[in-house]
N, C-alpha and C positions, 0 to 999 in steps of 0.2 A: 243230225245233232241230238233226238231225242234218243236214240239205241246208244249213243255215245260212251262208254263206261265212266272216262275220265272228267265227267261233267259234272258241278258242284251239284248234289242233291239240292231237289225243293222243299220249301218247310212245311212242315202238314204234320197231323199225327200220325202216329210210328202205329203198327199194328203191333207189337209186341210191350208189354207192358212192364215194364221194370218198376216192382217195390221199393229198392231206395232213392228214386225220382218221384216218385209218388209223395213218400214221406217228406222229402225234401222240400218238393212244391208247397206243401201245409204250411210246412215252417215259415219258410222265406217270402213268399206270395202274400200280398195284403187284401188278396181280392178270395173271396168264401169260393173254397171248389165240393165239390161232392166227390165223398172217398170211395174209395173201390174196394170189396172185397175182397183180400190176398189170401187165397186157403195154403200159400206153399209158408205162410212166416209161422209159427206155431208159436210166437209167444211176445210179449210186450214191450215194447220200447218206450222209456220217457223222452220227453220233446227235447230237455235239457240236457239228455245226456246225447240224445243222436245229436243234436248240432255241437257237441264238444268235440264226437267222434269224427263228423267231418271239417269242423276247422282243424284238427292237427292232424288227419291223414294218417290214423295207424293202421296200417292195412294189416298187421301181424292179429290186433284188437279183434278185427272185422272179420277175420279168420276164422277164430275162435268162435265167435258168435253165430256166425252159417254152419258148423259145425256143432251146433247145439252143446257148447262147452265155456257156458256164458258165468263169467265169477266177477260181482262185483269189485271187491276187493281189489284185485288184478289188476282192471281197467283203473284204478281211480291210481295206482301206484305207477301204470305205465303214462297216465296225462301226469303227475307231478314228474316224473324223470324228463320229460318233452320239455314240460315247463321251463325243469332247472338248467335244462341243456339252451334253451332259450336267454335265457337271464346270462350263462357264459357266453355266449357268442356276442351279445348287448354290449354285455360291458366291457369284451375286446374289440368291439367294435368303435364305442367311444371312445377308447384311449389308443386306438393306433390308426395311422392313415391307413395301415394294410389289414384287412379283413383275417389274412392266416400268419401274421406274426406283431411283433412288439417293435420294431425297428421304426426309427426316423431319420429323415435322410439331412444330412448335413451334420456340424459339428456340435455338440451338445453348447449350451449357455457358459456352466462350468465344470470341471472337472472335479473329484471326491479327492479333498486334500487329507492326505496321510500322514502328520507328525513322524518324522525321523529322530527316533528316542537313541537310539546307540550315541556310543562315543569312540570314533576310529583312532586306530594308534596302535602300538606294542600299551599292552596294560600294564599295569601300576608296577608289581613285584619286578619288574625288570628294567632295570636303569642302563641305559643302552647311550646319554651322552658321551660324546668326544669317546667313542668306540672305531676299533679298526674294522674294515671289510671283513676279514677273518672272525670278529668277534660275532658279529651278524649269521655268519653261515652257522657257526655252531650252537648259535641260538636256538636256530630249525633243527640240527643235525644237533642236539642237546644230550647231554649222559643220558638218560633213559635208552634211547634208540642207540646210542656206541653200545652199552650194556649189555641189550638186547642178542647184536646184531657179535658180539664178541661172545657171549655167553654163549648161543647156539652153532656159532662156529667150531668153538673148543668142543662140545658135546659130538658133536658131526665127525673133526676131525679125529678125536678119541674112537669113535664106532668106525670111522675105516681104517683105522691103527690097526686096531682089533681083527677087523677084518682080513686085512692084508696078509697073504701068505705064502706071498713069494719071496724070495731071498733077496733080489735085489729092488723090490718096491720101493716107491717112492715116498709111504706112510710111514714107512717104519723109522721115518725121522724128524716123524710128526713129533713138534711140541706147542702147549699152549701158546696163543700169543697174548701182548702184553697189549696195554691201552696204546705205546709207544708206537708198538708193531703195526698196528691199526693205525693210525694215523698215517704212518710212513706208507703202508699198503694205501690208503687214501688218495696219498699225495700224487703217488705214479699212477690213481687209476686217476687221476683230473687231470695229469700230464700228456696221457693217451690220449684225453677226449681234446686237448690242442697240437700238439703233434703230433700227424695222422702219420704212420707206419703199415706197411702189408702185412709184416708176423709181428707178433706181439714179441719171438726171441730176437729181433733185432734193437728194442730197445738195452739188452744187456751186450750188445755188438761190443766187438775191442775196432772191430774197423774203422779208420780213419776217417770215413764219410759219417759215421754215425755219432763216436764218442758222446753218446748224453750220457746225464748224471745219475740214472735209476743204480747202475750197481754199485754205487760210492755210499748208498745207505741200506738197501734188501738183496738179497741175490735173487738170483730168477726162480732157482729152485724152491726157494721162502715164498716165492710170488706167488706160484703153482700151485703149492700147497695150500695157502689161504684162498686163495682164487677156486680148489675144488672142494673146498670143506665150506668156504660159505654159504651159509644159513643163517633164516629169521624166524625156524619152528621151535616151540619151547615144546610141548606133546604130540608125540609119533599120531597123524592120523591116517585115513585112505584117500581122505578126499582130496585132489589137488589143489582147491583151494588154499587150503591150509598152511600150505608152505611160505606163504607170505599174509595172511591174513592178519598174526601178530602187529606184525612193523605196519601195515595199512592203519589197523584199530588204534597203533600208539599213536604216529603221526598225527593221527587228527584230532588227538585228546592233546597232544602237542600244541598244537597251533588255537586250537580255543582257549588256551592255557598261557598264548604269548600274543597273540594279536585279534582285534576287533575290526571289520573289515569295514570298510566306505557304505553308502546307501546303495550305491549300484552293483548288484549281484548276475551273476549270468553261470548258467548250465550248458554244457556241452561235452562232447565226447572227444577222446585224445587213445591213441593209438602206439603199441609199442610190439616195434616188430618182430615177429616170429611166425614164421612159417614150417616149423616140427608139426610133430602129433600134439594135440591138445584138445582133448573134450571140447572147451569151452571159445576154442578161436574164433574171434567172427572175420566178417569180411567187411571193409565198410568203403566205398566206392568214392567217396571223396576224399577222403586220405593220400596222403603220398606214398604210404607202406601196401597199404588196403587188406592187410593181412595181417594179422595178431592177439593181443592180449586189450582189450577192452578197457575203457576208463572212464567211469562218469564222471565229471568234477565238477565243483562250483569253486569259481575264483570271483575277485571283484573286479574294480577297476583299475585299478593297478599293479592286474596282473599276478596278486597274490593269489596259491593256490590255499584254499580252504578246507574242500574235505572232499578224500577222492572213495571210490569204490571200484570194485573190479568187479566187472560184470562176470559172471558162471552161466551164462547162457540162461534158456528157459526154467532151466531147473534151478535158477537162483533162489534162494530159501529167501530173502529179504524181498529183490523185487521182479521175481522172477513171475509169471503165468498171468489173468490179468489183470485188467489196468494196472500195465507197466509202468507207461507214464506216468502216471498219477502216485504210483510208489517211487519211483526215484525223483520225483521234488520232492514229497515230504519227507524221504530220507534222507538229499543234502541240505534242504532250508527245514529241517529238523528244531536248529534253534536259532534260528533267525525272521521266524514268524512272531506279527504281530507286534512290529519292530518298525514299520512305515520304509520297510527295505523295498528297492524297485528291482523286480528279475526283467534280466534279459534273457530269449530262449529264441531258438531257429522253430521251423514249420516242424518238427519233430515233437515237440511238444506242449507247441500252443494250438488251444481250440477256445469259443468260446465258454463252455465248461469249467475250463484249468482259471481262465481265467477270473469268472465269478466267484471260485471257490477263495482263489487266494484273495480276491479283493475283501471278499467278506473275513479273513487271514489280516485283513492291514497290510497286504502287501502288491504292490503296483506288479503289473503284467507291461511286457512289450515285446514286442517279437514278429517274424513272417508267419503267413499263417496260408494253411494249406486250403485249396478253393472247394474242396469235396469233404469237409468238416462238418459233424453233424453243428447244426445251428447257428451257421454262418446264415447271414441277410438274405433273401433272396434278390433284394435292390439291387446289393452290390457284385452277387456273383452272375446277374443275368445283363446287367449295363454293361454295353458294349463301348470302349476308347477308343480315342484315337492319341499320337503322340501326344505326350504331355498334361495330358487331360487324368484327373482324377474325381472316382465316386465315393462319396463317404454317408456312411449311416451310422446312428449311436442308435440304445435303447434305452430304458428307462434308469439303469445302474450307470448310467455312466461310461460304457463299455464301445469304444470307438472300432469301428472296422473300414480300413481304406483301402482300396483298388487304385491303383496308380500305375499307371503305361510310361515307362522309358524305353527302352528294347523289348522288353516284353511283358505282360502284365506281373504285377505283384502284389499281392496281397498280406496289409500289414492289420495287428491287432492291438489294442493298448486303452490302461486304464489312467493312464498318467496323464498321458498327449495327445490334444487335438492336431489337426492334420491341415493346417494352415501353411500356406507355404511360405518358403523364407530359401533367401539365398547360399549359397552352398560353395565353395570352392575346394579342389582338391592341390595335393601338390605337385603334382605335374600340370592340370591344366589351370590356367589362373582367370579364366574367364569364369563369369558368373553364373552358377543355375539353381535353378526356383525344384527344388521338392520340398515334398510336408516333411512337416516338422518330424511327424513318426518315425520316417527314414532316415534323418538325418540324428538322432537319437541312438536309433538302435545301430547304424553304424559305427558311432563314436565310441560304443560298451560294448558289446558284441565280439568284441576282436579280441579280448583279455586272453581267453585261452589262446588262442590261434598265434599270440603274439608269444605267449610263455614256449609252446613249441616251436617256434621259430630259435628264441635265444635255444632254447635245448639243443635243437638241429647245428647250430653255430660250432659247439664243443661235446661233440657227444661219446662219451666215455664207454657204448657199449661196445661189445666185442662179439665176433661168432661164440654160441658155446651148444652146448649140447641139452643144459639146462633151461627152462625156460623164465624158472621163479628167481635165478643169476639176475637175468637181467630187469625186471619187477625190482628188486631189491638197489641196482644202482641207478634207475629209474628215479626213485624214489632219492636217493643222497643227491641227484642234481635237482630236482624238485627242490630239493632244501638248501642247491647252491642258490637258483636263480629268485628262490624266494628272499635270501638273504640279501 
């Protein structure tokens, strides 16, 4: 046992002498020792400042000093930084039960109420009683955008006039059209989007199975014509954008100009398909197209659409490179901050970040939220569920985060709604069920876009073409039906 290696040493004096146990002992010992003489220290220690040195452990300090590079100055700047790093960690420690964040678990006391200053409706300049359905659509679809959209047609059609130089072309019989002509052109392209046909030349059919009414007001030829001369660009540029970026920018000057939307706002993405060449196509995997022309929109609750953008990829001059997200809110809630407006958004672009910023904005957060977000809880992303079970944490703004298991976990985030649960029934099944309130919110506003494409998909007036900004352009005139 005594050869033993792994056997706890006995206490006894050490034959080797270490100077800073020596110094140590002075200090801290109440009982008188006799000092030693250390020939390896070559220079002097005060009593107060060694035991500073060893209650905060700066071994960096202690470095310097055995290397004979001893600056007061230094040392007195390195114990106040220790200090102050002491005083934060204190005072995060009294205000959170968790030593490395601000989170507390359960639902806050109350929530930061936001005054809803707007006034929704059609605004003042437009007197819209005892109006027909037709008056309504061209309310959205207003002279400004006919103007537009007739002005750059005729310009278009004139330059393949010009163009044309073959004897039997089909330009060379190009004439302006008239506001008439445009409407009538209108009419047959919303006739198309409800009687669905395989060629567009069977609507002018003399066939007895066909007989509709298109050729009893435009010939097919007139149809043709307007249908390849249309255009929404006022100046020639290179960028594709441009080809509709005009009728984008009126529209929405449009619509802040004729309507004030509800408190409930929601952003999401809408998809219009094409799969030609296109610099800027994305792919978006929830989509029913998954392939096309990009749409950022914000609509409210009812479905009205607000103000759209067309994304141009990474190289978008607006909200292109990064913080994406954080440029395409404050490009569609532009001017509806600061307004006590509540967004709705999917895990796409809520974090808890997005959502501070806007609170401090006046304007309520709600939305899914992704579990690998910088500064999400760690409470609620490491508590594990079971069915039906939910964990919730707030922090000091107010800022609610819940984890909730029905099929599979989900995680919800909101500045509005605590996460109490409450009964829920849908329309298919009529039995009762308990989720927090967060989900049962952001279900009910959430769908605004999703619904506007749905009526779109019902009657949809696009057609193969060859062009892409074609169909961008009648895109937009049923935006302006279903908004009507």
């Amino acid at each position: 046992m005594e050869n033993n290696p792994f056997s706890s040493p006995k206490p006894g004096p050490s034959s080797a002498i270490d100077p800073l146990d020596v110094e140590l002992s002075l200090l801290l010992s109440p009982v008188e020792f006799e000092t030693y003489d250390i020939p390896d220290l070559n220079f002097e220690i005060g009593d107060d400042e060694l035991y500073g040195i060893l209650t905060e452990s700066n071994d960096s300090i202690l470095d310097e000093w055995t290397n004979e590079k001893y600056d007061e100055a230094n040392i007195d700047a390195a114990l106040q930084d220790a200090d102050s790093r002491n005083e934060v960690e204190n005072s995060q420690e009294d205000n959170s039960p968790d030593e490395s964040s601000s989170w507390f678990p359960g639902n806050p006391d109350s929530m930061v109420e936001l005054p809803f200053t707007g006034t929704s409706g059609i605004l003042t300049p437009h007197q819209m009683a005892e109006k027909t359905p037709l008056d309504y659509f061209f309310l959205f679809l207003n002279g400004q955008i006919i103007d537009l959209i007739i002005n750059c047609t005729n310009k278009n059609g004139n330059k393949l006039k010009s163009a044309a130089v073959a004897t039997h072309s089909r330009f060379t019989r190009w004439a302006d059209i008239t506001l008439i002509e445009f409407r009538c052109f209108l009419g047959i392209l919303l006739l198309m989007g409800t009687i669905k046909l395989n060629r567009m030349a069977d609507y002018w059919s003399n066939h007895y199975l066909f007989c509709l009414s298109p050729r009893q007001f435009m010939s097919r030829d007139k149809f043709y014509l307007i249908l390849r001369a249309l255009s929404v660009q006022r100046n020639e540029r290179n960028e594709s954008l441009f080809k509709v970026k005009d009728l984008i920018d009126l529209f929405n000057d449009s619509i802040n100009a004729i309507y004030y939307p509800v408190k409930e706002l929601t952003i999401d993405e809408s998809l219009i398909l094409w799969k030609g060449r296109l610099a800027f196509r994305q792919y978006l995997k929830g989509k029913a197209h998954k392939y096309g022309v990009k749409l950022y929109i914000l609509a409210d609750a009812n479905g009205i659409i607000l103000k759209i953008h067309v994304y141009a990829g990474s190289k978008d001059q607006l909200v292109g490179g990064r913080n994406h997200v954080k440029k395409v809110i404050k490009l569609l809630m532009q001017k509806y901050l600061d307004k006590g407006h509540a967004l709705y958004l999917d895990n796409f672009y809520t974090s808890v970040g997005i959502a501070d910023e806007l609170l401090d904005k006046n304007t309520y957060v709600t939305g899914t939220l992704r579990p690998n977000r910088v500064g999400n809880p760690a409470l609620v992303k490491n508590t594990p569920l079971s069915l039906g079970e939910s964990c919730i944490a707030h922090n000091n703004k107010k800022i609610v985060v819940t984890k909730w298991k029905d099929k599979r976990e989900i995680l919800f985030i909101s500045t509005e709604h605590k996460s109490n649960y409450e009964g829920t029934t849908s329309r298919r099944v009529r039995t009762v069920k308990f989720k927090p309130a967060v989900q049962a919110r952001y279900n009910k506003y959430m769908r605004a876009i999703d619904r506007h494409d749905q009526l779109l998909s019902y009657y949809c007036c696009e057609h193969k073409t060859l062009r892409w900004y074609k169909k961008v352009i009648i895109h937009i005139i049923q935006i302006c039906l279903v908004n009507g």
